[in-house]
Backbone bond lengths (Angstrom), bond angles and torsions (degrees), N, CA, C in turn:
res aa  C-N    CA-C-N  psi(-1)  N-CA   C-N-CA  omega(-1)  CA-C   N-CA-C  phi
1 X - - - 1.447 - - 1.536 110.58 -
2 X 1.297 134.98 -59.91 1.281 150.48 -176.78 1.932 93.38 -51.74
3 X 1.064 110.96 -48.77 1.656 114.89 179.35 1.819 116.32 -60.18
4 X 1.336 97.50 -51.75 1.603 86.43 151.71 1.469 150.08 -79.65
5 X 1.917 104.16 -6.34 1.424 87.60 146.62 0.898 123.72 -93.43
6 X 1.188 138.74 24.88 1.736 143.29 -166.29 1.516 96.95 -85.68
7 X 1.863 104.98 -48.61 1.301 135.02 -176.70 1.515 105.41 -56.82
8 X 1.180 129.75 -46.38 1.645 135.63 -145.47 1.761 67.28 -88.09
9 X 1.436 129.75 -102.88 1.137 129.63 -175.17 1.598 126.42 2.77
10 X 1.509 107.21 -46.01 1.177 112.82 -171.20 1.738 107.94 -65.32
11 X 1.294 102.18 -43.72 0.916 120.53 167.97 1.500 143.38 -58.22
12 X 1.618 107.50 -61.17 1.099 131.06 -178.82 2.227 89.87 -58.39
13 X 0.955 129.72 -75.31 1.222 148.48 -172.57 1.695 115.93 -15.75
14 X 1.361 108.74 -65.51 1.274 131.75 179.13 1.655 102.32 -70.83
15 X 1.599 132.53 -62.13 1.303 111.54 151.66 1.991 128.50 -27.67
16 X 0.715 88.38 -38.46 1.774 89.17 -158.70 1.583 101.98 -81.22
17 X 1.401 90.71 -34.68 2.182 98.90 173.11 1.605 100.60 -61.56
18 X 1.139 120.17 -24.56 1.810 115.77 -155.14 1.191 100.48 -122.02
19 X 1.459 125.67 -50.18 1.530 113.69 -168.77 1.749 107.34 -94.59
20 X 1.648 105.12 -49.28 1.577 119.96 -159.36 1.795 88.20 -61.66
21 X 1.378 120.49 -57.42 1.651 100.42 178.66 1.339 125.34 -65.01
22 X 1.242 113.98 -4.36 2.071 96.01 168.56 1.718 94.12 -98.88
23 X 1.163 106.79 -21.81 1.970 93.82 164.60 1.268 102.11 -53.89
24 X 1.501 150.74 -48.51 1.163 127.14 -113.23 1.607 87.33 -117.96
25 X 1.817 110.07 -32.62 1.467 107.14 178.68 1.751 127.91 -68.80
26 X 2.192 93.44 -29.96 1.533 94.98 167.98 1.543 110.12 -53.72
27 X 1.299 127.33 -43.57 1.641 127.48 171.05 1.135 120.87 -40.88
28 X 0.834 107.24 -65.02 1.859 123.98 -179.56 1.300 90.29 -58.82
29 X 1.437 156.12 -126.83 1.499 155.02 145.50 1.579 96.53 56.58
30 X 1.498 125.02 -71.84 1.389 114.67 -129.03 1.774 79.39 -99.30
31 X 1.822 127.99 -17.96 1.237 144.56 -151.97 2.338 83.74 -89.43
32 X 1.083 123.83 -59.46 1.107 122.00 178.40 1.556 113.24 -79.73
33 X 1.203 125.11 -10.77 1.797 121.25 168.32 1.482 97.26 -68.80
34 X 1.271 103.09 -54.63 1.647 95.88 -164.52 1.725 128.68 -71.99
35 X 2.081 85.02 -14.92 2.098 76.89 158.26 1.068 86.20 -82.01
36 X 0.843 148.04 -107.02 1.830 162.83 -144.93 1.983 102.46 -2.45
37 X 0.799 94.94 -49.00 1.711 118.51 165.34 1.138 125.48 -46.74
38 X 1.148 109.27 -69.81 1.963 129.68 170.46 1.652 100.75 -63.70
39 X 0.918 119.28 -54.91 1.859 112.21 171.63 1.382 100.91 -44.07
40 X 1.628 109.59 -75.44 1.496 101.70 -171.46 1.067 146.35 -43.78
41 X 1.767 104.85 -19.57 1.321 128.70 -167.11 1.515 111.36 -77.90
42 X 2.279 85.91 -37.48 1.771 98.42 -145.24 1.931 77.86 -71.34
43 X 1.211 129.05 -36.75 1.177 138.82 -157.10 1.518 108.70 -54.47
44 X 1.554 100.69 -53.66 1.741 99.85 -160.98 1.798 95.70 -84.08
45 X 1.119 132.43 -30.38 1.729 141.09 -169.96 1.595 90.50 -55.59
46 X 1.846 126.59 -63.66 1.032 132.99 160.33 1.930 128.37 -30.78
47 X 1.268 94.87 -37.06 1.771 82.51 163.38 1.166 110.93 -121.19
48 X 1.375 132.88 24.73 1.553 122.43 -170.37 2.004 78.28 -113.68
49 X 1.231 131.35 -36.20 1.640 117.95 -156.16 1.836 99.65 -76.33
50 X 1.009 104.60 128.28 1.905 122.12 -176.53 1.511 86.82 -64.71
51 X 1.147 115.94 117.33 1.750 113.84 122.32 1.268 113.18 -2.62
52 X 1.605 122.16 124.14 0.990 123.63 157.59 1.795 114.97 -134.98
53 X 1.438 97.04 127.90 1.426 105.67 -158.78 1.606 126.16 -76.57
54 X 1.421 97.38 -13.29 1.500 109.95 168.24 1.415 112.20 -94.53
55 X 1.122 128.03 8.63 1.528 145.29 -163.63 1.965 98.54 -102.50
56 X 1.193 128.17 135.96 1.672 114.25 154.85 1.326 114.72 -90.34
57 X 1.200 118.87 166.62 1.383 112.26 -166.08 1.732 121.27 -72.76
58 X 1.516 91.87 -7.62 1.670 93.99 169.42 1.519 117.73 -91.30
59 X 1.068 119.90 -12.72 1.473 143.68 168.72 1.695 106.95 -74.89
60 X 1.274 118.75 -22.66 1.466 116.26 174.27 1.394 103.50 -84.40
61 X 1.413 110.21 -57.67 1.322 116.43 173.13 1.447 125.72 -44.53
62 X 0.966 128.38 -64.61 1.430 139.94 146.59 1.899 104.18 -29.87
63 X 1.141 142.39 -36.59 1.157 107.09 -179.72 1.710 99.32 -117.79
64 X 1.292 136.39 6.81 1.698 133.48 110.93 1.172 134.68 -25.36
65 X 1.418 107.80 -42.74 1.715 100.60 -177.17 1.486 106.78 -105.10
66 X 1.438 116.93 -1.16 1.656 115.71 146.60 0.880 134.46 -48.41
67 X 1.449 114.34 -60.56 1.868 145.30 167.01 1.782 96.59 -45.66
68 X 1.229 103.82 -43.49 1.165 99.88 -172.84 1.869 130.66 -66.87
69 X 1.332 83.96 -36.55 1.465 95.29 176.95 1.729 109.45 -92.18
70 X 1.202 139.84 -10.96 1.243 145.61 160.15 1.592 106.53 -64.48
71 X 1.619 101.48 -57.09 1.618 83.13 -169.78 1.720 113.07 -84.03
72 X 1.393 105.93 -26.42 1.897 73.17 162.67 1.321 118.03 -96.85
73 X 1.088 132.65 27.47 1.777 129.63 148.19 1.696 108.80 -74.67
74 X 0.779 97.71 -31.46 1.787 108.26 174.86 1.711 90.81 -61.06
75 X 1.489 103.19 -76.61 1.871 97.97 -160.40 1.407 101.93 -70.03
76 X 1.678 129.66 5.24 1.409 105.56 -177.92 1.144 101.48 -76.86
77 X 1.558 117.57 -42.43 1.404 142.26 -155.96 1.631 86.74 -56.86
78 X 1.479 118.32 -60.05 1.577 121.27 -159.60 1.992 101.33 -60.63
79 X 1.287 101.06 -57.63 1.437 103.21 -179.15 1.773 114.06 -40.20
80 X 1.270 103.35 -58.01 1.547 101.10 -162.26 1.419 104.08 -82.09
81 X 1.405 139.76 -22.73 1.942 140.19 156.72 1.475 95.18 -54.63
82 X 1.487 126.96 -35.78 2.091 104.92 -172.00 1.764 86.52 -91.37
83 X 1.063 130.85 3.41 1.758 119.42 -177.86 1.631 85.25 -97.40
84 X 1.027 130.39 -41.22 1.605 126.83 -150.01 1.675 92.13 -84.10
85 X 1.161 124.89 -45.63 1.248 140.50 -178.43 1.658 103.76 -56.35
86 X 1.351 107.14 -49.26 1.881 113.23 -177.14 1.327 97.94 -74.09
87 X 1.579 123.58 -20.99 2.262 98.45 -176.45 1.956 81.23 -97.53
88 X 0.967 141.36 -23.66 0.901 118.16 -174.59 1.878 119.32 -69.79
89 X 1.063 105.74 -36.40 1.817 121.60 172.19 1.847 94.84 -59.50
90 X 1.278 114.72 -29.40 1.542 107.64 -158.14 2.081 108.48 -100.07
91 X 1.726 74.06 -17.54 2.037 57.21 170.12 1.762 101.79 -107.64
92 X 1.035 100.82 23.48 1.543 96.97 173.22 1.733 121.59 104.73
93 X 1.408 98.64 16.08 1.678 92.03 -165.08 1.947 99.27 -109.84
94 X 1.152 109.67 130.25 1.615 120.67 178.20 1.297 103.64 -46.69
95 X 1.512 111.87 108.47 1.995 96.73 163.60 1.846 103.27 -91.89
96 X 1.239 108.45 -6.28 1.499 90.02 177.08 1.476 121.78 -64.99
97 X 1.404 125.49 9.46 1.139 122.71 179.80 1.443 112.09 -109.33
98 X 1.338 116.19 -6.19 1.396 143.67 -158.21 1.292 85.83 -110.84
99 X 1.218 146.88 -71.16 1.756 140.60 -147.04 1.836 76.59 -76.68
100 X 1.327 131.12 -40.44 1.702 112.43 -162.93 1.461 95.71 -46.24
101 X 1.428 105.91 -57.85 1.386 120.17 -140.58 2.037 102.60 -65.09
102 X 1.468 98.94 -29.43 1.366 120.10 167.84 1.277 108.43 -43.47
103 X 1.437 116.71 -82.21 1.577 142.99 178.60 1.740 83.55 -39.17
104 X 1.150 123.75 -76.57 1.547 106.56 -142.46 1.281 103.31 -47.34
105 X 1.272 132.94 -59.62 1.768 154.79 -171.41 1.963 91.27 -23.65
């Protein structure tokens, strides 16, 4: 028993130095793009939406923080499918059969 975890270790170890840490940094990476994102987003939606004068100001807000949550659900969605796509290329699995199947849809 003690000999096969010696084995799993041997193993497990040298994977996890090479593959398990660029898993863990695409996370981290795609985990800080997507605040970085939602700030930027919440930022520019906030000065790009016109005043609207028949609107009250909680009624602007309220349809600001709509815009807001649509468009970064859009880029969360995009961010974390190209992160899921990068651990999937990295433990060995073909996404070129995956973006076909993408494209066809």
């Amino acid at each position: 028993m003690m000999e096969f975890n010696g084995k799993i270790f041997q193993i497990l170890i040298p994977w996890f130095l090479s593959h398990g840490l660029k898993i863990i940094a695409i996370l981290s990476v795609a985990y800080f793009i997507k605040k970085i994102a939602r700030n930027f987003i919440e930022k520019i939606i906030r000065k790009i939406i016109v005043s609207d004068h028949f609107l009250s100001k909680e009624a602007e807000k309220k349809r600001e923080d709509t815009l807001i949550r649509i468009v970064s659900g859009a880029i969360s969605v995009i961010i974390w499918l190209m992160a899921g796509l990068m651990i999937f290329q990295e433990l060995g699995i073909a996404i070129g059969p995956l973006s076909a199947v993408a494209v066809a849809i």
